[in-house]
C-alpha positions as CSV (number, residue, x, y, z in Angstrom):
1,X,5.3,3.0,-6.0
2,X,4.8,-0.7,-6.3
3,X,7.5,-3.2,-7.0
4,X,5.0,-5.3,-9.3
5,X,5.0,-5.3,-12.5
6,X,1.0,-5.4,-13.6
7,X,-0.4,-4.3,-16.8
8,X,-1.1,-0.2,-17.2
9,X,-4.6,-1.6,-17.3
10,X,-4.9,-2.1,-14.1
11,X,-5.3,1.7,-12.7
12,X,-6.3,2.6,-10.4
13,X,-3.7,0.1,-7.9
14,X,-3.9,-0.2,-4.5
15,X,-0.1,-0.7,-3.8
16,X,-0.5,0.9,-0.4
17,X,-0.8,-2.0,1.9
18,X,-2.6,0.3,4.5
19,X,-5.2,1.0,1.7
20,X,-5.3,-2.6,0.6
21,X,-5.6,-3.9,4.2
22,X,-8.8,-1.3,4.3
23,X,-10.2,-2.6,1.1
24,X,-9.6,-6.3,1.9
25,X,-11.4,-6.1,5.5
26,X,-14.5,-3.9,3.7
27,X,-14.6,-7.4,1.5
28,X,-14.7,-9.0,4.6
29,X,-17.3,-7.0,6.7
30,X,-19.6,-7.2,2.8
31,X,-19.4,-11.0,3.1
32,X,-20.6,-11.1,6.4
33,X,-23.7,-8.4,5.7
34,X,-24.5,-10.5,2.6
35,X,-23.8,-7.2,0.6
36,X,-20.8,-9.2,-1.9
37,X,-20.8,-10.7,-5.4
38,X,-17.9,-12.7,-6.8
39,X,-16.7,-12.7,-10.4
40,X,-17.0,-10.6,-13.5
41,X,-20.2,-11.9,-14.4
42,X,-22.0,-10.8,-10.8
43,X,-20.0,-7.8,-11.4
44,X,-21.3,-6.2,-14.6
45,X,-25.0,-7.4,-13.2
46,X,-24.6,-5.5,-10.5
47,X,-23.6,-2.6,-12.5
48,X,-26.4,-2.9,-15.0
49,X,-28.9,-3.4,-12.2
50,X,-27.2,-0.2,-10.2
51,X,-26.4,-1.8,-6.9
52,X,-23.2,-1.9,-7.2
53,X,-21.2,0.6,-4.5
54,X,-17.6,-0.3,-5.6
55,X,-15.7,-2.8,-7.3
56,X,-12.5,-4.5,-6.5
57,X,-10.4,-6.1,-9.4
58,X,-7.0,-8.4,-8.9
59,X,-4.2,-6.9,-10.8
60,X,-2.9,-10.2,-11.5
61,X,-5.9,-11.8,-13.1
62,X,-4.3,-13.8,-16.2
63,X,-5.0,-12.4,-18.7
64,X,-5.9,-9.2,-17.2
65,X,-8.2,-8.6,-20.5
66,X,-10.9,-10.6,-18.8
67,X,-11.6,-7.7,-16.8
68,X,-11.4,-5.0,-19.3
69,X,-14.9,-4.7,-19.5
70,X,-15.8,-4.0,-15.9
71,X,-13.7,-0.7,-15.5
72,X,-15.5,1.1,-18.8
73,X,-19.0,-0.2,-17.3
74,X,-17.9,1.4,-13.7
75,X,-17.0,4.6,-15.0
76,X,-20.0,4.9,-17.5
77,X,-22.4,3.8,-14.0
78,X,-20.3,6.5,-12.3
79,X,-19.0,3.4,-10.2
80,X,-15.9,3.7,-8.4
81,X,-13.3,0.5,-8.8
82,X,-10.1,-0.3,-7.7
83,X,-7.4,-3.0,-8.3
84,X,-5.5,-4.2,-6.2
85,X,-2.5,-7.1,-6.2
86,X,-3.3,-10.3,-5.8
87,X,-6.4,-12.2,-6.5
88,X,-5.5,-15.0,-3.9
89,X,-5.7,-12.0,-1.3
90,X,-9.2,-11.3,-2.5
91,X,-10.2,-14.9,-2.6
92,X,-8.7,-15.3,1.6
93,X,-11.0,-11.9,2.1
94,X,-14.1,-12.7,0.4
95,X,-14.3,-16.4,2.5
96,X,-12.9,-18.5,-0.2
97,X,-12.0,-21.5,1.2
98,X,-8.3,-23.2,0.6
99,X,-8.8,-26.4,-1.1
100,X,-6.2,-29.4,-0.2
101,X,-5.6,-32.0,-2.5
102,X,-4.7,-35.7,-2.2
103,X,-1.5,-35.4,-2.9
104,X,-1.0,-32.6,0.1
105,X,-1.0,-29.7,-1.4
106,X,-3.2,-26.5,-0.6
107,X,-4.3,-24.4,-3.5
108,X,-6.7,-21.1,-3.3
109,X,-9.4,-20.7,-4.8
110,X,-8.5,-17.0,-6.0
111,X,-11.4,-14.4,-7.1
112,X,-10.4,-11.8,-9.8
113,X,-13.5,-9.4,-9.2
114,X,-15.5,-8.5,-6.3
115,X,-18.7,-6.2,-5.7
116,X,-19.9,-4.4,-2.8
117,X,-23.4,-4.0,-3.6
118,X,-26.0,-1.3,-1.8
119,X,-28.1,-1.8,1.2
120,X,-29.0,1.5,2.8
121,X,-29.6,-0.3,6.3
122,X,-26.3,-1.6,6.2
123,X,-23.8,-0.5,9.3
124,X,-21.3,-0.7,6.3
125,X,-22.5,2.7,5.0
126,X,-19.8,5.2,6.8
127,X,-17.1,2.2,5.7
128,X,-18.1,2.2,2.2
129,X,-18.3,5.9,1.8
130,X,-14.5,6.2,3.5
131,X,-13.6,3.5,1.2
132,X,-14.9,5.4,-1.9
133,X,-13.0,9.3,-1.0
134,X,-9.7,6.8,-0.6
135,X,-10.0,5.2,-4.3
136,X,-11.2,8.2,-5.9
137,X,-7.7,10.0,-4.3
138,X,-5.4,7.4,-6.4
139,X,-7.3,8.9,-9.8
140,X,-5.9,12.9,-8.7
């Protein structure tokens, strides 16, 4: 169990760091086929337009209601989603680039909602589908 203290919203969580690590390099291999969309906007898009494959929300979005939305679109486009717990995490794996200020100091630019969208030539097929068995475990 996870030692956060998130909102009961935000199920299902990937407080596994093994399955977060998984999730957050999938993020990271999307970006680099060009198969990822940043934000809640691109995200319910995507789901509209059925290309999304899965969705990845931050558990610590503030307030969390901003994504409320996307997890009722997911499960009515049979879409599987996941949170997991922080959005500065997300930001680092979706190449999000730290931003230093004059006066020194570095601040993230965090993302609160990701999409891995379809491409059925994509070598991230096998990845994705592995990803998808793994959230769909946290629901049982």
């Amino acid at each position: 169990m996870s030692s956060y203290d998130f909102s009961p919203l935000c199920t299902p969580l990937a407080s596994n760091s093994v399955l977060t690590t998984v999730i957050l390099d999938l993020v990271e291999n999307a970006k680099k086929s060009n198969q990822l969309k940043l934000g809640v906007n691109e995200a319910a898009k995507c789901l509209n337009r059925s290309i999304a494959e899965i969705i990845i929300l931050a558990a610590d979005a503030q307030p969390v209601e901003l994504l409320g939305h996307i997890p009722l679109l997911c499960e009515d486009k049979n879409v599987p989603y996941v949170f997991v717990v922080s959005k500065n995490a997300l930001g680092k794996a979706a190449g999000r680039k730290e931003t230093v200020h004059a006066d020194g100091t570095i601040v993230m630019k965090p993302v609160i909602c990701a999409t891995i969208t379809t491409n059925d030539t994509s070598s991230l097929k096998s990845d994705i589908q592995s990803v998808k068995i793994k959230i769909e475990s946290l629901l049982m």
